[in-house]
Backbone bond lengths (Angstrom), bond angles and torsions (degrees), N, CA, C in turn:
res aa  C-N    CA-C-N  psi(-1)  N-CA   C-N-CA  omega(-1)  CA-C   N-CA-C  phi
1 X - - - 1.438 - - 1.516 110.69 -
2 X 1.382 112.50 -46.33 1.341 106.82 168.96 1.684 137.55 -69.97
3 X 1.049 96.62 1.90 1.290 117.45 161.25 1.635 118.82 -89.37
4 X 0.766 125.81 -95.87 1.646 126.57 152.30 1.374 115.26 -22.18
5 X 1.233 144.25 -50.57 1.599 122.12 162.65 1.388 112.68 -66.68
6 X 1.451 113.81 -47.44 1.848 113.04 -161.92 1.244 124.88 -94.36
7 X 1.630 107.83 -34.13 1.721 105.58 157.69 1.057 117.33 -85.97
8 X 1.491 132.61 -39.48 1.470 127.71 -171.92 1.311 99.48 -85.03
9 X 1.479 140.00 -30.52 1.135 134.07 -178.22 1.849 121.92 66.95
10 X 1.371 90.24 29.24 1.358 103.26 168.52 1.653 121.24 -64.56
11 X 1.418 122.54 157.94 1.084 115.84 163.82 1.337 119.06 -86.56
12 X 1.876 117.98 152.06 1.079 104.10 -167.72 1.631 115.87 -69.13
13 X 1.447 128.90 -7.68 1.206 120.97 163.83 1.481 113.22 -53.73
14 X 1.309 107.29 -59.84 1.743 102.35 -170.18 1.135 118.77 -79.03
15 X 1.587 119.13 -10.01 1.761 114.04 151.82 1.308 118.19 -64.68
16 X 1.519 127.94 -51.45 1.170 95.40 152.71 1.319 156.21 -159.47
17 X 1.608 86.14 117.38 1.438 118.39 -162.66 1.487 101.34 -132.66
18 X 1.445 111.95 -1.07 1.489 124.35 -159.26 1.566 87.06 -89.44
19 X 1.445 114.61 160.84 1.467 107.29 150.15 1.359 118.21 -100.80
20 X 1.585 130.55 163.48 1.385 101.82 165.53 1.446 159.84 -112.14
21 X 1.602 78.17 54.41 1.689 104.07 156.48 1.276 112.96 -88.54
22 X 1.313 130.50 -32.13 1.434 134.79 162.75 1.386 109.17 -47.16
23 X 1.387 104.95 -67.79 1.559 105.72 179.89 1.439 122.38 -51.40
24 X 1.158 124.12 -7.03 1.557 111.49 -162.58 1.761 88.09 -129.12
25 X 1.348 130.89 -5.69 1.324 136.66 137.99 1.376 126.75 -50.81
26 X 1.367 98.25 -47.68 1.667 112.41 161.77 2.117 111.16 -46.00
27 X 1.187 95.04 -57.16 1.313 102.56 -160.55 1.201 103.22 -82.73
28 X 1.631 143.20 -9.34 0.679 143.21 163.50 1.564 125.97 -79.04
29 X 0.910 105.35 12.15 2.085 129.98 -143.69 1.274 101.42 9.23
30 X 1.306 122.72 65.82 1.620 134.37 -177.76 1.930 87.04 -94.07
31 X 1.511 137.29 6.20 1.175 119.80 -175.66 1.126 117.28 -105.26
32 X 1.061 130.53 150.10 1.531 131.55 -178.02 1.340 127.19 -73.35
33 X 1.636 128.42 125.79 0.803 97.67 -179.32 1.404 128.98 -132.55
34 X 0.992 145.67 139.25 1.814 149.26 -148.25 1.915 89.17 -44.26
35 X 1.561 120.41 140.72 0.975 138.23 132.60 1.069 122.27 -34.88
36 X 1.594 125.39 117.99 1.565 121.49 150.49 1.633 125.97 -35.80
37 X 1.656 116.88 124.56 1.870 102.16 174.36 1.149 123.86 -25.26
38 X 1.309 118.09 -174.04 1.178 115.66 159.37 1.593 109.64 -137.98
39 X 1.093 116.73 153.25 1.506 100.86 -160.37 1.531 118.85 -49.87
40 X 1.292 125.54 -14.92 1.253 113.05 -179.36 1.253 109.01 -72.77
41 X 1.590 125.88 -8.84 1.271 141.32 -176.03 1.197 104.50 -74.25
42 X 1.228 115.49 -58.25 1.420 139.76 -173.83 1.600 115.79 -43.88
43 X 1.495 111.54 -53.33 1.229 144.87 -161.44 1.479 93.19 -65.03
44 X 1.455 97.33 -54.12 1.618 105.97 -166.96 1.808 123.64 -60.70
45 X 1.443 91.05 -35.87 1.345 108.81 174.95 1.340 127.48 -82.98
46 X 1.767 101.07 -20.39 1.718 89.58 154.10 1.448 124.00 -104.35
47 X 1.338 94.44 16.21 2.237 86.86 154.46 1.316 99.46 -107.21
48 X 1.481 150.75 -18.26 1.518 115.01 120.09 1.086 170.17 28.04
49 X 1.088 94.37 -75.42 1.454 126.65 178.66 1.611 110.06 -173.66
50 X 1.551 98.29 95.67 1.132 123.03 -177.45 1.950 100.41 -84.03
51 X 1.069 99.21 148.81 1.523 126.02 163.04 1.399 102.76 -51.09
52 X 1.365 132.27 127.36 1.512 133.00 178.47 2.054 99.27 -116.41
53 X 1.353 93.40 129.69 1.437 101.69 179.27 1.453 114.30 -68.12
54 X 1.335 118.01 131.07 1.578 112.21 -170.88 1.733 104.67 -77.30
């Protein structure tokens, strides 16, 4: 449990709801994980959501 709530920082719904082959996929970092943008990503998302002057 302390693994899955405090390092993985899961919620306790999706801890558990996980099975634990999931969980030990987790710990194995056998999971995939999303690519950083890439600046054209980047670009896009700050005309978006532009910075608002306080």
């Amino acid at each position: 449990m302390s693994f899955g709530l405090g390092v993985l920082r899961l919620s306790p719904r999706d801890f558990w709801t996980m099975t634990p082959v999931e969980l030990a996929a987790l710990a194995r970092g056998r999971v995939r994980r999303a690519s950083p943008p890439d600046r054209a990503a980047l670009e896009a998302l700050a005309k978006a959501f532009p910075d608002l002057a306080s």
